[in-house]
Each structure stands twice: as C-alpha cells, then as structure tokens.
C-alpha atoms as a printed R data frame, in Angstrom:
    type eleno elety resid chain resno       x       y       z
1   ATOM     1    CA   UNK     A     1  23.062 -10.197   9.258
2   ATOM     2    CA   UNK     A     2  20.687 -12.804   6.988
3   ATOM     3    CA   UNK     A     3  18.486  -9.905   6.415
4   ATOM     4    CA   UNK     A     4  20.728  -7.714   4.925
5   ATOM     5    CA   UNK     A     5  22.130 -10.358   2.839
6   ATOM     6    CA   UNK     A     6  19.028 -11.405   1.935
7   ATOM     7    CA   UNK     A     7  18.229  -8.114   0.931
8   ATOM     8    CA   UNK     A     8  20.970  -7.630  -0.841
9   ATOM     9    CA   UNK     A     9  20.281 -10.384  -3.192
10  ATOM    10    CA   UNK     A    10  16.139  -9.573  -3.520
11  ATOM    11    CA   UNK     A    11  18.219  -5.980  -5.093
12  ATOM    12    CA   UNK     A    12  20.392  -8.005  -7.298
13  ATOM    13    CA   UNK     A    13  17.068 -10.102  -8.655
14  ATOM    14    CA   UNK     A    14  15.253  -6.666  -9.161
15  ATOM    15    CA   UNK     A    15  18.030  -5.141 -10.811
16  ATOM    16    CA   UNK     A    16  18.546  -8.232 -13.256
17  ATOM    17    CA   UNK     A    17  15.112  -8.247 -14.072
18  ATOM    18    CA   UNK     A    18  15.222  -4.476 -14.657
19  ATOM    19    CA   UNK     A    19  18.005  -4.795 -17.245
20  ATOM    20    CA   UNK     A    20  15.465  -7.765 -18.738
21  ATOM    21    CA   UNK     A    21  12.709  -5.372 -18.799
22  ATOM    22    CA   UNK     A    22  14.876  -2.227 -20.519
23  ATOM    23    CA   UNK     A    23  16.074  -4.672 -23.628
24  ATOM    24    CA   UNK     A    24  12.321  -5.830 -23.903
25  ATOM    25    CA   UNK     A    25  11.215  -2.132 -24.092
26  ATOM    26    CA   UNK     A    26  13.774  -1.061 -26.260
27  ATOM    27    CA   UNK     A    27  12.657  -3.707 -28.647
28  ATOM    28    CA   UNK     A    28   9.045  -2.995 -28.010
29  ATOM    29    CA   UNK     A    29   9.703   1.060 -29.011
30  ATOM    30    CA   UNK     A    30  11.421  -0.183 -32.107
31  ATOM    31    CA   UNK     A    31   8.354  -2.497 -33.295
32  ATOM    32    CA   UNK     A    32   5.787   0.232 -32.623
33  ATOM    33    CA   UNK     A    33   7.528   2.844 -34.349
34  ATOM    34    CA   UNK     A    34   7.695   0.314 -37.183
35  ATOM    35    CA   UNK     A    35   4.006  -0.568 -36.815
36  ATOM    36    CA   UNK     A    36   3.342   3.544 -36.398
37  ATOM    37    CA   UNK     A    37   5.183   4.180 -39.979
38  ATOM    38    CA   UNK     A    38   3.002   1.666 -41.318
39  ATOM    39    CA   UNK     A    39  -0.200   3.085 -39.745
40  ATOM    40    CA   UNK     A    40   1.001   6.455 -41.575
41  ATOM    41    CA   UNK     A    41   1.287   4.986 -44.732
42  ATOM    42    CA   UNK     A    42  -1.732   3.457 -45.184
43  ATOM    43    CA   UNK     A    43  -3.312   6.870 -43.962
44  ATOM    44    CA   UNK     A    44  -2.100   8.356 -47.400
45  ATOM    45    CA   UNK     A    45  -3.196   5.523 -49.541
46  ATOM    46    CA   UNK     A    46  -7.101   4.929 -47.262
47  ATOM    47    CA   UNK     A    47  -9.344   4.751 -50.231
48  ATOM    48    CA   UNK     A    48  -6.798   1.804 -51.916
49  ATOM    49    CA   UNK     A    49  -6.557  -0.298 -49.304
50  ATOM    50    CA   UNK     A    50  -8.924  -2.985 -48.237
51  ATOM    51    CA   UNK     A    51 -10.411  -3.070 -44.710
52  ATOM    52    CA   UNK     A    52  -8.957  -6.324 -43.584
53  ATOM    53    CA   UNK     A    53  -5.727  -4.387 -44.557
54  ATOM    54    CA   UNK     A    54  -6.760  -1.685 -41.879
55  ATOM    55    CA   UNK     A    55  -8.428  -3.519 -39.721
56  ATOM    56    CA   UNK     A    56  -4.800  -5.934 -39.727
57  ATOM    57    CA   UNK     A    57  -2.668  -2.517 -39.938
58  ATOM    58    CA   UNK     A    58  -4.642  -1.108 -36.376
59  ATOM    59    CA   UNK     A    59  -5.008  -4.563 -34.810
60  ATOM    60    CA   UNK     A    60  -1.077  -4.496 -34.457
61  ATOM    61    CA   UNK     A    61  -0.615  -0.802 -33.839
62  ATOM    62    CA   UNK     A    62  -3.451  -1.694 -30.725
63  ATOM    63    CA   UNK     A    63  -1.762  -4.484 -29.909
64  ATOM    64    CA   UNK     A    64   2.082  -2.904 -30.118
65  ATOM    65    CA   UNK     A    65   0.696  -0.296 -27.875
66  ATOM    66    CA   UNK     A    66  -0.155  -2.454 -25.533
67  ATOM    67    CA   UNK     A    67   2.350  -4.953 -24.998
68  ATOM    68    CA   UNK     A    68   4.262  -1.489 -24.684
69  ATOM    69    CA   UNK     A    69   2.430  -0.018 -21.814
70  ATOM    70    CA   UNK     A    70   1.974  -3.240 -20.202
71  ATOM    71    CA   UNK     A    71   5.827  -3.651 -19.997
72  ATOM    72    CA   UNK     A    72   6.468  -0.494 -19.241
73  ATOM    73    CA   UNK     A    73   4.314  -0.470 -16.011
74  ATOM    74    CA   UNK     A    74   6.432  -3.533 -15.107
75  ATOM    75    CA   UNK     A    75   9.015  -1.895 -15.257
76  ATOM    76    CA   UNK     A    76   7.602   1.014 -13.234
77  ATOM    77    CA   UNK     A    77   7.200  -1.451 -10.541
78  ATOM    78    CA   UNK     A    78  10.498  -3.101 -10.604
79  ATOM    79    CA   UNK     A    79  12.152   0.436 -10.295
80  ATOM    80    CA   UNK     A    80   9.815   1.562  -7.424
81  ATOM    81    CA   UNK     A    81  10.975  -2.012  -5.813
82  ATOM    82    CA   UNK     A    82  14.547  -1.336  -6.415
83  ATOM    83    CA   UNK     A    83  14.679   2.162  -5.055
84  ATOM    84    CA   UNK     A    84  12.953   0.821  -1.624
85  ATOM    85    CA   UNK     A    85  15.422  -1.912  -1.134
86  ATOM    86    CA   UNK     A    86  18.313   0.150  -2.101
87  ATOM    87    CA   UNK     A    87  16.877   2.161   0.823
88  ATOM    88    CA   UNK     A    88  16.446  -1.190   2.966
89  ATOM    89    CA   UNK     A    89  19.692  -2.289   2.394
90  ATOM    90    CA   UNK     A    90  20.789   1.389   3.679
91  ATOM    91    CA   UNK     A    91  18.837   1.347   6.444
92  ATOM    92    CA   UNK     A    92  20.072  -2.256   7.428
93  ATOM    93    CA   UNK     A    93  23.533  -1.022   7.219
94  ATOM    94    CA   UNK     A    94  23.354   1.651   9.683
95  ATOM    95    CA   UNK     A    95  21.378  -0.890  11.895
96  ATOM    96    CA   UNK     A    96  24.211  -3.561  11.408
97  ATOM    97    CA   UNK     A    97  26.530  -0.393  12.679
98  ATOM    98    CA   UNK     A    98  24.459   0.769  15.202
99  ATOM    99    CA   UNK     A    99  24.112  -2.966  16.499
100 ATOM   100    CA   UNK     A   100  28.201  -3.269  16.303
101 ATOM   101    CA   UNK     A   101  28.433  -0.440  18.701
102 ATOM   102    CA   UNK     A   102  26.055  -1.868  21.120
103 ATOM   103    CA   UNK     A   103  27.841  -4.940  21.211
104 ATOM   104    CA   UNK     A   104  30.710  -2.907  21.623
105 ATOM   105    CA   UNK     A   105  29.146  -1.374  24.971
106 ATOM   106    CA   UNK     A   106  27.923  -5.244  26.295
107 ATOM   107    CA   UNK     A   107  25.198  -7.622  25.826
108 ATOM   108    CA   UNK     A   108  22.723  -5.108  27.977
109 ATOM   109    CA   UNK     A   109  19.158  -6.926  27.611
110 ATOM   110    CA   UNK     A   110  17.334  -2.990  26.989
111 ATOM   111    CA   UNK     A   111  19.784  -2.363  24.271
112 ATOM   112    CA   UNK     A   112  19.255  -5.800  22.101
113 ATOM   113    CA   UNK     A   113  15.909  -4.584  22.772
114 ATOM   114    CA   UNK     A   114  16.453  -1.312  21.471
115 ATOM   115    CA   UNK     A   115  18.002  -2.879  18.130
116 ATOM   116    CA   UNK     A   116  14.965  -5.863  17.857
117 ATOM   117    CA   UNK     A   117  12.476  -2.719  18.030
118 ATOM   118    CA   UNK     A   118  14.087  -0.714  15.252
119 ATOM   119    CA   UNK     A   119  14.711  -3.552  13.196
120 ATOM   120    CA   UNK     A   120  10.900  -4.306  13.268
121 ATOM   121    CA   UNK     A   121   9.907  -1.010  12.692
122 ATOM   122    CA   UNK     A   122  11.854  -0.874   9.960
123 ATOM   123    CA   UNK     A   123  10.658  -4.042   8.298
124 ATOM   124    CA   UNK     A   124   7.303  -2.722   9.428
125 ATOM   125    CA   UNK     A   125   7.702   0.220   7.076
126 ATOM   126    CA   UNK     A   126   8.842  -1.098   4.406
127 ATOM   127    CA   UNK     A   127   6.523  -3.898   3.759
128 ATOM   128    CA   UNK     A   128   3.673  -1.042   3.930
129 ATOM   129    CA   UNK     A   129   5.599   1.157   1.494
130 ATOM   130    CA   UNK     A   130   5.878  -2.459  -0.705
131 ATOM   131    CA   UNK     A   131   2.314  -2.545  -0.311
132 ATOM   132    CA   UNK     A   132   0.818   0.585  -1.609
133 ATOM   133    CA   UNK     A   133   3.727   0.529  -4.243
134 ATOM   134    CA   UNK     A   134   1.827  -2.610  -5.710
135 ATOM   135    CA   UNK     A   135  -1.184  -1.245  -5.291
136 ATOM   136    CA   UNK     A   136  -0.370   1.989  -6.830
137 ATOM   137    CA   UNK     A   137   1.141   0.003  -9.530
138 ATOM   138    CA   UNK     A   138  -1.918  -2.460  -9.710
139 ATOM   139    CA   UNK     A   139  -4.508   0.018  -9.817
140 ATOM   140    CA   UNK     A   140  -3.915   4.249 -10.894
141 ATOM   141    CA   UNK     A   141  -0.464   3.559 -12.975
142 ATOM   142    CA   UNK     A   142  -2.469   0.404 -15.150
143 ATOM   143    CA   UNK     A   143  -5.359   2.855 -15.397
144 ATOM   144    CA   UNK     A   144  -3.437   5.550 -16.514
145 ATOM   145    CA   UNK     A   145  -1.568   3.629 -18.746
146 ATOM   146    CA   UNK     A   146  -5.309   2.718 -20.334
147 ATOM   147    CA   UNK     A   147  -6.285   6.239 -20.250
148 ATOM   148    CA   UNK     A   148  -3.501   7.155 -22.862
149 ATOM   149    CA   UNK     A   149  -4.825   3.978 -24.849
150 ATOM   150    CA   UNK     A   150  -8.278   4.875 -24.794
151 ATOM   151    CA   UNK     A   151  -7.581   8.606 -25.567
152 ATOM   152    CA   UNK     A   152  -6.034   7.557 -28.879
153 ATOM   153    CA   UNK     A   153  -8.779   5.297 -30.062
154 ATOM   154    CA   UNK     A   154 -11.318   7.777 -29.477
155 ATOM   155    CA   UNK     A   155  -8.924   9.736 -31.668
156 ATOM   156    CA   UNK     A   156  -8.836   7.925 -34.461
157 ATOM   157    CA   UNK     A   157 -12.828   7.159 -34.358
158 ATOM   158    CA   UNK     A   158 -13.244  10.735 -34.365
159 ATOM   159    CA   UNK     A   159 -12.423  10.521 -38.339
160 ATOM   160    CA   UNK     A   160 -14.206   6.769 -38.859
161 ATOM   161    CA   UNK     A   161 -17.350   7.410 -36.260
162 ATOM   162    CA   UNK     A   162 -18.187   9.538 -33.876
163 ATOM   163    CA   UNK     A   163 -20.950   8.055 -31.600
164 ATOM   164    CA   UNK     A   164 -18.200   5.300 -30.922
165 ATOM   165    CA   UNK     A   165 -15.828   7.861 -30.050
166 ATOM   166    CA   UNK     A   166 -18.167   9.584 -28.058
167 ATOM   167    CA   UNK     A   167 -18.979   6.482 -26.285
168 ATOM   168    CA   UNK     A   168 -15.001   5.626 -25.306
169 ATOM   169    CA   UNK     A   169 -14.467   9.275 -24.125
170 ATOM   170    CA   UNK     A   170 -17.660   8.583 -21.789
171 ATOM   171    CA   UNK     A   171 -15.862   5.218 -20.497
172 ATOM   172    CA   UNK     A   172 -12.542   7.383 -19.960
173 ATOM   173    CA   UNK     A   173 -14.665  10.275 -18.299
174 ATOM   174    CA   UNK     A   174 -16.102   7.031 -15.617
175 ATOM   175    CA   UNK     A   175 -12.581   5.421 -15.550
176 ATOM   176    CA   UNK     A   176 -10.901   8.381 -14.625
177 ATOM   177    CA   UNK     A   177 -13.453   9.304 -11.789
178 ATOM   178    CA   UNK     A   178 -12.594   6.080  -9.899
179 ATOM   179    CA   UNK     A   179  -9.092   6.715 -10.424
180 ATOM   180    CA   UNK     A   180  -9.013   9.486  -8.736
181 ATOM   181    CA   UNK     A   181 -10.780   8.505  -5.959
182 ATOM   182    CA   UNK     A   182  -8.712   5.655  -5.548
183 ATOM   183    CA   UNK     A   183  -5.370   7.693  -5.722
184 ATOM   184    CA   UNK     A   184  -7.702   9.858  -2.736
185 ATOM   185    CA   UNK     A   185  -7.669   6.612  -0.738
186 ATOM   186    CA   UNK     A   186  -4.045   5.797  -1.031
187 ATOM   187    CA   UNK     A   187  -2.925   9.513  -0.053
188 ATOM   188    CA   UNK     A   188  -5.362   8.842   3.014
189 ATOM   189    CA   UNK     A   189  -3.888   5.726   3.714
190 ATOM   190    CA   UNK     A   190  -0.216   7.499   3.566
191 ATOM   191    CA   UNK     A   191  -0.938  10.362   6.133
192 ATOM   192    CA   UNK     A   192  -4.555  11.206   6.578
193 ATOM   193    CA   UNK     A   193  -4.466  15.560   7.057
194 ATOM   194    CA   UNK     A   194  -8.031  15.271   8.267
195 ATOM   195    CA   UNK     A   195  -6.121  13.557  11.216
196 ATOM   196    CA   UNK     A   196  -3.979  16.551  11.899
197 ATOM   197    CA   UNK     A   197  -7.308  18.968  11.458
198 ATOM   198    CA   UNK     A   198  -9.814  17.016  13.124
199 ATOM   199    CA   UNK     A   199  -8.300  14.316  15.747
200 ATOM   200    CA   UNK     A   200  -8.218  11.065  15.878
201 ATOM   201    CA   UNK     A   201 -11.652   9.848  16.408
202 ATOM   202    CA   UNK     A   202 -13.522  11.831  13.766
203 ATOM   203    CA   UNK     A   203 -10.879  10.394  11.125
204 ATOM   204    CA   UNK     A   204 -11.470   7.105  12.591
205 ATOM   205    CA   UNK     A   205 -14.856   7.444  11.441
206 ATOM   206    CA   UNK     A   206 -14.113   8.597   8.358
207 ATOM   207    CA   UNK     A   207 -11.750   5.760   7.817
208 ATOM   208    CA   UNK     A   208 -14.152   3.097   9.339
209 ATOM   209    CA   UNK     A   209 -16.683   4.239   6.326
210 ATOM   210    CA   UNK     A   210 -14.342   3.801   3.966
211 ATOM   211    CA   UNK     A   211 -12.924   0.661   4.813
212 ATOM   212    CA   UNK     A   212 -16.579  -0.556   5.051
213 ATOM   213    CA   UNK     A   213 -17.203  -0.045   1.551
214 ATOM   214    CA   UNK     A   214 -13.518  -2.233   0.408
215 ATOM   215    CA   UNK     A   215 -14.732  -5.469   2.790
216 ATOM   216    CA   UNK     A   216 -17.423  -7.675   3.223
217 ATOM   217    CA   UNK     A   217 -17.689  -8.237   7.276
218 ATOM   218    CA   UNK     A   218 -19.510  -5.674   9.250
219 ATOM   219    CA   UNK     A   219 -17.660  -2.614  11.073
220 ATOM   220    CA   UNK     A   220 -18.698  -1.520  14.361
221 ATOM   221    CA   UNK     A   221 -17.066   1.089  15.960
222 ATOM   222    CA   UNK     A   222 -17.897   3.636  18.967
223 ATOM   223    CA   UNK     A   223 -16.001   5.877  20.924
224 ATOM   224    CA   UNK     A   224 -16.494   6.635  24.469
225 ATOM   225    CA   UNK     A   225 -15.557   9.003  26.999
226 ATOM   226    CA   UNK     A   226 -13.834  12.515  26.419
227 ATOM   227    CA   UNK     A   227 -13.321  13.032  22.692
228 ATOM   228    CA   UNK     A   228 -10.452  15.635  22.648
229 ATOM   229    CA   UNK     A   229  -7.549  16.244  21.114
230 ATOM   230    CA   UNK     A   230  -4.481  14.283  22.023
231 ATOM   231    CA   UNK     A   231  -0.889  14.679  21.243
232 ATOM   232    CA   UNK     A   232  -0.120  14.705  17.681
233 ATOM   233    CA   UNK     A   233   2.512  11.249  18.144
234 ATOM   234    CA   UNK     A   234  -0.538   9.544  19.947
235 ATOM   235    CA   UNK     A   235  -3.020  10.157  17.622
236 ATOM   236    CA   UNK     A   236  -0.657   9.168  15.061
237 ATOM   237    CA   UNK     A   237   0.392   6.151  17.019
238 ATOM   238    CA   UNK     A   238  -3.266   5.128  17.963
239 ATOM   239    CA   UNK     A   239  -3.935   5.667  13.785
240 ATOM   240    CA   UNK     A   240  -1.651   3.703  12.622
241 ATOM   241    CA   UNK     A   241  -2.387   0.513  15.413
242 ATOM   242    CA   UNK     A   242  -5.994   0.764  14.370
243 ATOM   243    CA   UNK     A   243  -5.331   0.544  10.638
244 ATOM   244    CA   UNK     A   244  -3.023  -2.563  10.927
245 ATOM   245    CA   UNK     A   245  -5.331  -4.801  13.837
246 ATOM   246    CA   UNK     A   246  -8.509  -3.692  11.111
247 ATOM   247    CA   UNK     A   247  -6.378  -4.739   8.175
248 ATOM   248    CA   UNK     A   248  -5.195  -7.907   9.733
249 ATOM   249    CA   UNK     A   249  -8.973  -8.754  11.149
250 ATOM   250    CA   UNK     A   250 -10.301  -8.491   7.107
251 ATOM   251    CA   UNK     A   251  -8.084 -10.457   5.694
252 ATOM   252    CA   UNK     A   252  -7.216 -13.398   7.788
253 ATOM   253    CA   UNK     A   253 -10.217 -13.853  10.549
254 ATOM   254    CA   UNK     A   254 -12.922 -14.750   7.813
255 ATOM   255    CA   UNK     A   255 -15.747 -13.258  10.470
256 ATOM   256    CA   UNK     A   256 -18.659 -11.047   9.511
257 ATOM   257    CA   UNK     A   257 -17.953  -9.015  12.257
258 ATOM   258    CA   UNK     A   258 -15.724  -6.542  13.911
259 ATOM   259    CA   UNK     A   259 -16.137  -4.000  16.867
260 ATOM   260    CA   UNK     A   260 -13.461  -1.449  17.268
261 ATOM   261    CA   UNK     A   261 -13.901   0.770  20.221
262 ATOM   262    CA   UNK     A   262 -11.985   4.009  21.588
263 ATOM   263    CA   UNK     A   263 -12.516   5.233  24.806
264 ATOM   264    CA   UNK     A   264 -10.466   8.099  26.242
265 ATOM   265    CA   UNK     A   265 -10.367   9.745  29.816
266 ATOM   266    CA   UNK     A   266  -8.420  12.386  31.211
267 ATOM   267    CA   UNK     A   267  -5.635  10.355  31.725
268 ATOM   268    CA   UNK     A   268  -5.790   7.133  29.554
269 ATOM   269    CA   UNK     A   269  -6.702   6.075  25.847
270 ATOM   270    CA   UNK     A   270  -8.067   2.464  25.531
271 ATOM   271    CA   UNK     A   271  -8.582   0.829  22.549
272 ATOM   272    CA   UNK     A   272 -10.137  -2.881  21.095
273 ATOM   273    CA   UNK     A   273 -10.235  -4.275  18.068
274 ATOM   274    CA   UNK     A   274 -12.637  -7.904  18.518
275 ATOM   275    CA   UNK     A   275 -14.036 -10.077  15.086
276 ATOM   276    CA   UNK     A   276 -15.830 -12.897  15.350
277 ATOM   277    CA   UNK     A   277 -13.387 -15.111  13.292
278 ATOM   278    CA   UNK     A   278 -11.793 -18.660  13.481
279 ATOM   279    CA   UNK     A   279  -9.303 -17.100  15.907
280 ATOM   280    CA   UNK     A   280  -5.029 -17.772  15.703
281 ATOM   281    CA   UNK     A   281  -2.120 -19.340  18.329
282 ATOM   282    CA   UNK     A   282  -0.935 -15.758  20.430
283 ATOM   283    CA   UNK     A   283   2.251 -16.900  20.822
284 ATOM   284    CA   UNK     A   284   2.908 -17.771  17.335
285 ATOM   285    CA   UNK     A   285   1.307 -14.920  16.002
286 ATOM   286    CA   UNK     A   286   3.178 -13.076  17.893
287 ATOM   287    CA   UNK     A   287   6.588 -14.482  16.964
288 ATOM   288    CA   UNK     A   288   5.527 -14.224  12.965
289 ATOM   289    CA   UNK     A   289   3.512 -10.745  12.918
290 ATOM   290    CA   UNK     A   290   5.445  -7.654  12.741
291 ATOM   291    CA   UNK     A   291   2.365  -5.321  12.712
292 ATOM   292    CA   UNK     A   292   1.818  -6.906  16.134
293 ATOM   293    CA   UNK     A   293   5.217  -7.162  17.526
294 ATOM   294    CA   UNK     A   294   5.903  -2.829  16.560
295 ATOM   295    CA   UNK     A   295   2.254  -2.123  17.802
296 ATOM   296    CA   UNK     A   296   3.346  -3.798  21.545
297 ATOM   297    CA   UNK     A   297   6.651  -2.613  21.174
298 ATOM   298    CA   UNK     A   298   5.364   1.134  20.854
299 ATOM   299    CA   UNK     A   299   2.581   0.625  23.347
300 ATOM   300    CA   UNK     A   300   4.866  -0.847  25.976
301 ATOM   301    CA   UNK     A   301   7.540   2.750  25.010
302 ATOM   302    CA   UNK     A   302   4.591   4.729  25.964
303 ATOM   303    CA   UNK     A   303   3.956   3.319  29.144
304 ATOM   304    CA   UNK     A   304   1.378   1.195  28.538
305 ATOM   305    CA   UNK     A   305   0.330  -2.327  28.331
306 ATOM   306    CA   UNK     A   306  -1.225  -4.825  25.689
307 ATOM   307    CA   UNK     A   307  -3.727  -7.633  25.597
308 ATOM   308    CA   UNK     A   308  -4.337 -10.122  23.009
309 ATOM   309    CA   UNK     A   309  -6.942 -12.895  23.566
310 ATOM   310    CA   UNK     A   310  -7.667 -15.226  20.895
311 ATOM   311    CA   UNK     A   311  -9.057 -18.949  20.525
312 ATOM   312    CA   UNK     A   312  -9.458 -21.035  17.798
313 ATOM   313    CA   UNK     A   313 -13.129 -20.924  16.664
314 ATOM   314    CA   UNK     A   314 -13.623 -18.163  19.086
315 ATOM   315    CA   UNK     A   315 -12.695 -14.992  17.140
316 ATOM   316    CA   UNK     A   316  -9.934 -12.312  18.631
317 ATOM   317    CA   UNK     A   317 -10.108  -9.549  20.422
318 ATOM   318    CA   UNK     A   318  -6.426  -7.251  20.894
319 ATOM   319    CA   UNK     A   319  -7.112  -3.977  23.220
320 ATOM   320    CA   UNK     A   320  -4.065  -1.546  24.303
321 ATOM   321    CA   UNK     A   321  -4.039   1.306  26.423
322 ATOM   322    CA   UNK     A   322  -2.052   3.883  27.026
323 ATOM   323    CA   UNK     A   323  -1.312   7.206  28.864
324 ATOM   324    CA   UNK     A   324  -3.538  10.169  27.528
325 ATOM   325    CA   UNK     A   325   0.137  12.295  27.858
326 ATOM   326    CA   UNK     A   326   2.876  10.153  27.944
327 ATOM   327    CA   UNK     A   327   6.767  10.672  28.566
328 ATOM   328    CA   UNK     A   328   8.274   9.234  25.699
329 ATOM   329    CA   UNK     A   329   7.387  11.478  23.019
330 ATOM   330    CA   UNK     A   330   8.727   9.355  20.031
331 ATOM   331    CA   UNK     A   331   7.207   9.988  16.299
332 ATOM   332    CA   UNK     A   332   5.822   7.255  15.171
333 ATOM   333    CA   UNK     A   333   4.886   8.346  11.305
C-alpha cells in the first residue's frame, strides 16, 4: 500500500528530526544554565558592575530563554506529529489486513467500497487531528511558552521598576484572556457539548457566530421547518458536514458570501451550503477532496443522496439530505 509506505517514511523524517531537535535542546539547557550562573553572579556584585555589563548579561539570558522555548515548542510539535502517524501507520495496518481478507472473500464491488470508505475516513481524521495539532501548537502552546517569558521579566523589574512590571503583568493578564478563549474554540471545534445539550441547530448558530468573527465573507444561515431533536449520530453527522463545506467555502471560494440553510421535516433533514465564489471542476474536486468524498460517502450510508453544483465564475452550492431516522446507525465522531 503507497500510503502506508509513505507513511512510514513521513514517521522516519519526524523521528530524525526529533533526535535533531533533542541534541539542540540539550545544548540549549546547557548554555542557559551557563548564562543563568552568570546572571547570579553579577546579582552579588550589582553595584560593581557597569550597565552595559547587565544590560549584555540579561540580553543573553532573554535571548537563551528564548531560543529555548522556541525549540522546545518545535519539538512539542514534532512529537504530537509522531504520535499521530505512529497511530496512522497502525491504523493503515489493520486496513492493509482487513483489505487482505476481503480480497480473500473476492473482488465484490460493495466491499472495495467498504475499504475506499474507511480508508477516507481515516485520512479524513487524521488530517483534522494534523490540523488543530498545528494550530494548537501555533497559537496556546507559543503563547504559553511567552507567558512563562513574560512572567519572569516582570520578575526581575519588580526589583529595577515597578510601573514597567506592572505594565508586562497587564499585557500577560490581556494575552492570557485570548488564550483562553482560543483554547475554548479549539475544544468546540473537537466535540461541541452544547451539541449534545442543545441540538444541532442552536449550536449551528452558535458556531455560525463564531466562525463569522475568524473570516471576512458574510454568513447567512436559517433553518426551516421542525427544529427538534434528532438522533445523536445525525446531528453529529450533519455537524461535522457543515463544518467542513463552511471551512472549504472560506478558504478556497474567495466570495463575500455564503448561505447555509437547514431545513428539517418529520421525515427528512436537508441541508445547503451556496458562496458566491469563482466556483471549481465537480468531478475533479471530487476525485482530490476527502472532506467531500467521506461527507457523500456517509450521506449515501444513511440513505440519502448528494448534490454538488458548481461553475466556474458562478460560485457553488453542495446540499444533502437525508432521512430524519435512518437505518444505519453508524457513529460518525
């Protein structure tokens, strides 16, 4: 299987790089406990020394610090990278297995379907777990890694000048805030509970505002019909399509404009997703998106069907529908 091999060797990169990154820390430690001794010592002898010997001494200890957490969030990320593809590579070995007994059984059509949707579910979740890892990485772990920073420069003004410290624990106070709402958003985007509490549409909403605020085209979104609570797999299901058609309309339609509308009956949901964009080739989008290919794959499982109608310089607009209680009762998390 290329992908496994393939993964196999994006593992072996990580891993080398990892071992790169360890021997680059360890040497990092080594200079800022070096650079820390020396900060010590010129503590005892302050009144003696001169303050471009101070200012040199906490320059370095600043900028040892730094180059410290800087590497160490790399290397944050490259473990969080290597324990997903270990899991990949798992994954893809159980598939490779599970596709040797199918060819085992015959070349049945349904079952080489079977494997082709796991396989993209798979890839599915993995590039979203690659994603927030970044982000994650990108975003709370670099500002967390600044926090300590900042926390120890306001410590040491505390003893040179105060105001200033009080000024850098106010810009820690404001850096943290966003943090944590960021960290909020990503724990929202992992498995939003409101969805379990309140249903799908009112955490649609919820989501739609918050999306608004991260993207520059307009969101309009409505929902029709009988707002009531579905099963928990649909909901989840219905989620999760939303998210990626809204995701892939901001990034790659460059419109000012999308309409996403739900409208559910007694026995069907129906959902659309439309932007106002430059538009894409359906058939090769659908041959090079996985988001797509999983969100057809699932609707067709559930008995339902999928539309995508797109032009160049004509925008997009994707609906799907499906049964309000279906058969198939897979989790799709």
């Amino acid at each position: 299987m290329d992908e496994q091999a393939q993964t196999k060797q994006e593992l072996k990169n990580v891993s080398r790089k990892l071992q790169q990154s360890q021997r680059e820390v360890d040497k990092l430690s080594q200079r800022n406990v070096s650079v820390t001794a020396r900060l010590r010592k010129i503590r005892t002898a302050f009144d003696d020394a001169s303050r471009e010997e101070i200012r040199q001494i906490y320059d370095a200890a600043l900028d040892a610090q730094q180059r410290l957490f800087a590497m160490r969030g790399q290397m944050e990320k490259l473990q969080s990278e290597q324990v997903h593809l270990q899991a990949y590579v798992e994954q893809l070995a159980t598939l490779s297995g599970q596709m040797d007994n199918l060819s085992a059984v015959g070349e049945g059509g349904q079952d080489a379907g079977a494997v082709d949707l796991i396989e993209s579910v798979i890839q599915a979740q993995e590039a979203e777990r690659q994603r927030l890892s970044r982000k994650m990485h990108d975003g709370p772990a670099q500002a967390l890694s600044n926090f300590i920073l900042q926390a120890e420069i306001a410590q040491r003004l505390f003893e040179r000048d105060i105001d200033q410290a009080r000024i850098e624990l106010d810009e820690l106070k404001e850096t943290a805030g966003t943090t944590f709402q960021k960290v909020r958003d990503f724990i929202f985007e992992l498995r939003p509970m409101m969805l379990d509490d309140l249903g799908l549409v009112t955490t649609l909403r919820h989501y739609m505002e918050a999306y608004q605020d991260q993207i520059e085209a307009e969101i309009e979104f409505s929902a029709t019909g009988t707002e009531r609570r579905l099963e928990k797999y649909l909901e989840v299901m219905i989620f999760r399509a939303v998210q990626e058609l809204l995701s892939n309309a901001s990034r790659h339609s460059t419109g000012n404009q999308i309409r996403i509308q739900v409208d559910t009956t007694e026995t069907s949901v129906k959902v659309s997703v439309e932007d106002n964009g430059e538009g894409f080739e359906v058939e090769e989008a659908l041959e090079d998106s996985t988001g797509l290919i999983v969100i057809k794959d699932r609707v067709d499982i559930l008995g339902g069907h999928m539309t995508i109608n797109s032009a160049f310089g004509h925008g997009t607009r994707i609906a799907f529908q499906v049964p309000a209680s279906a058969a198939g009762q897979a989790v799709f998390a």
